[in-house]
Structure formats: structure tokens, C-alpha cells
C-alpha positions in Angstrom: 0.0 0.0 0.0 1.3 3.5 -1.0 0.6 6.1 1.2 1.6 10.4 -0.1 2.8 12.1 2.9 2.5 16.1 2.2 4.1 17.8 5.3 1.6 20.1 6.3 3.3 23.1 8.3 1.3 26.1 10.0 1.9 28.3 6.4 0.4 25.8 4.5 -3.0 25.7 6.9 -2.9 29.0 6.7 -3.0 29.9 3.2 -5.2 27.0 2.9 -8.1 28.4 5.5 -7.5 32.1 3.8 -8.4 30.6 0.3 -11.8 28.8 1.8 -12.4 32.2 3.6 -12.3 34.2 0.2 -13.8 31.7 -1.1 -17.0 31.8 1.3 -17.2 35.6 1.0 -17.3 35.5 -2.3 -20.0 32.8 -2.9 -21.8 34.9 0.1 -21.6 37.8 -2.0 -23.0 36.5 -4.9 -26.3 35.7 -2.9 -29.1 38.0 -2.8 -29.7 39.8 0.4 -32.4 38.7 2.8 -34.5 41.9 3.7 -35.5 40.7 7.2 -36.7 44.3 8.5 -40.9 44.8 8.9 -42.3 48.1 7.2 -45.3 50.3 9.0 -46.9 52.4 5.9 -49.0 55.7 6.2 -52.0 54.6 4.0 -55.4 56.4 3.8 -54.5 58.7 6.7 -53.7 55.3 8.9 -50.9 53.3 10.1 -50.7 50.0 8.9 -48.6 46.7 9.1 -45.7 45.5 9.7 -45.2 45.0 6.6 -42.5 42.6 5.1 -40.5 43.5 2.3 -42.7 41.0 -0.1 -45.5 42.7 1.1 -44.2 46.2 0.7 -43.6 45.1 -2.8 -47.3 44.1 -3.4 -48.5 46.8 -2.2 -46.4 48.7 -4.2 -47.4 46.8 -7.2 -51.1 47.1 -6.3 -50.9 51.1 -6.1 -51.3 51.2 -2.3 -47.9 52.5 -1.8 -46.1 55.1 -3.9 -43.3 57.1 -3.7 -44.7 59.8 -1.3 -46.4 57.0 0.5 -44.8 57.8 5.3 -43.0 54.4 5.6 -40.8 54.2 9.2 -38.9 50.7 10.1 -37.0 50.0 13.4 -33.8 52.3 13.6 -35.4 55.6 12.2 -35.7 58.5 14.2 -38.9 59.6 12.1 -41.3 58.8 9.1 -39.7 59.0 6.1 -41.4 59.4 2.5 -40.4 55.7 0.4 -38.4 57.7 -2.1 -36.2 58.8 0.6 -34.9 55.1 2.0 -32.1 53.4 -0.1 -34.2 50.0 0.3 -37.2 50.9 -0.8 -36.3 53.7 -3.5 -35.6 50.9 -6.3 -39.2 49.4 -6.0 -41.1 53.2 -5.9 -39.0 55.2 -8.1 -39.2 52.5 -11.1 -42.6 52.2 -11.0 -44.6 55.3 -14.1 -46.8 57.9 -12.5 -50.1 57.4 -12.4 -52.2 57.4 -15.8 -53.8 61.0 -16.8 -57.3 61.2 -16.5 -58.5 60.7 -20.0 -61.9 61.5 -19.4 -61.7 65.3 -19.9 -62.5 66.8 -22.9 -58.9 68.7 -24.7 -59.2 71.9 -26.1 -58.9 71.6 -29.7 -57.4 75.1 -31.5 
């Protein structure tokens, strides 16, 4: 039986446990970021939720909650319009302003 003995001294764990570290970073990185906070909304005059971020995100998506829509979140000092927090801002600032009303008459020259 043949047997490969590789003398393993304290620079070669180390290099070796760096290079897993990167390694786990990096594939970390390349995951998607879990929004674990809970959103309270302003809507029709009220305070609703907690909200999670899914939820925010259908409600976004079913008009409920706009970009001047009060949204707060644990850690602010104060209500905070939806356009104003980094989180939030993609979700609110893509979505088109609402339709013009069609129903009036134009002027015609």
C-alpha cells in the first residue's frame, strides 16, 4: 500500500483556511440579500402593518404605496417618505406615474 505524505506546516493551513475564507465571501456575495426588516406604511390617513419587504412590494405593485407614501422601520428616528430610504427607492422610483385622466374633454385650436 502506497501512502503520499504532504508535510503540512502552519503556512500551509494557513493559506489554505484564507483561500476557503475568500472563497465563502465570495460565494456569500454573490447571494441575494435577505430583507428581514418589517415596514409600518402611512396609508389612507392610517398606520398599517408591519409589513414585510414582499408585502411592501405588493402593495407597491397594487398602487397602495407610492413614492410619497410615510414608511418608518425599526432604527429611524422619524417617518420617512419611500423615495427617501435606499431599500425601498428601487421598488417606488421605477414604477410610471399614475395614468392621466382621459376623461376630460382637450381643447382643440
Amino acid at each position: 500500500m502506497f501512502l503520499w505524505y504532504y508535510p503540512m506546516d502552519g503556512l500551509y493551513t494557513y493559506r489554505m483556511g484564507t483561500a476557503m475564507g475568500r472563497l465563502l465571501m465570495d460565494m456569500k456575495a454573490q447571494v441575494p440579500q435577505q430583507h428581514s426588516e418589517v415596514y409600518y406604511a402611512v396609508i389612507d390617513g392610517e398606520s398599517k402593518g408591519p409589513y414585510s419587504f414582499d408585502e411592501l412590494r405588493g402593495l407597491v405593485r397594487d398602487g397602495k404605496v407610492g413614492r410619497d407614501t410615510f414608511l418608518w422601520t425599526q432604527g429611524m428616528e422619524r417617518w420617512q417618505l419611500a423615495a427617501e430610504l435606499a431599500q425601498v427607492r428601487p421598488l417606488v422610483c421605477v414604477a410610471p406615474p399614475p395614468l392621466p385622466n382621459t376623461n376630460e374633454e382637450t381643447e382643440t385650436p
